[in-house]
N, C-alpha and C positions, 0 to 999 in steps of 0.2 A: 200558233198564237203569239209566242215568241217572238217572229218576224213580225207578226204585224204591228206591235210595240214598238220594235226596232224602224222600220219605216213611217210608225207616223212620227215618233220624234223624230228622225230625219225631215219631214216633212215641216214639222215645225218646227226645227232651227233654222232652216233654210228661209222661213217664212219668215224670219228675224231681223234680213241685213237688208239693206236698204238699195236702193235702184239709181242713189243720184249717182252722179259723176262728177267729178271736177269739172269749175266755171273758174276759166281763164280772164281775168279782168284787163284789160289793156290798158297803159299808162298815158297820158299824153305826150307826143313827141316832143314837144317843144316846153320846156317846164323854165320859166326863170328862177334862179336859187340866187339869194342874195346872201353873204355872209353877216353881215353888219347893217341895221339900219342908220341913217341918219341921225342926226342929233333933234333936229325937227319932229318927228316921227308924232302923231295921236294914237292915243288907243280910242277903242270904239268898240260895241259890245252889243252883236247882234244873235238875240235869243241865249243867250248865255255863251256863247263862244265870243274871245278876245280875237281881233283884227287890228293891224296896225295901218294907219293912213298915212302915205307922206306922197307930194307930186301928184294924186288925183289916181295912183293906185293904190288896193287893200293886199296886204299881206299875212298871213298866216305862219306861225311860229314852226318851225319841225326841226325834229335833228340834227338835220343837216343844214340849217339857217332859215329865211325866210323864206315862204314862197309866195307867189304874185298868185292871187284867186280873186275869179266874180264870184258878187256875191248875188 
């Protein structure tokens, strides 16, 4: 009876963890990164995220400087 305790909780901790895997996302190869906008620059504010407009591209703030996104 003992073992059988012992193997269904085995059974159900096993039953516990989960099946995904890791999902590799891939980056785009070619990313423009600007460090400094313009002096010109608009902000612009689509669904509540800030975008910057200058030249007739949108830019997006990040870390490591601006980066060029469609929107």
């Amino acid at each position: 009876m003992r073992h059988f305790f012992i193997l269904l909780g085995l059974i159900f901790f096993l039953s516990l963890n989960s099946c995904a895997r890791r999902v590799v996302v891939r980056q785009p190869a070619n990313v423009t990164v600007v460090k400094t906008l313009p002096r010109n620059y608009k902000v612009v504010r689509v669904n509540g995220t800030r975008y910057y407009v200058w030249g007739g591209k949108r830019y997006r703030k990040t870390r490591n400087g601006y980066v060029v996104v469609n929107i």
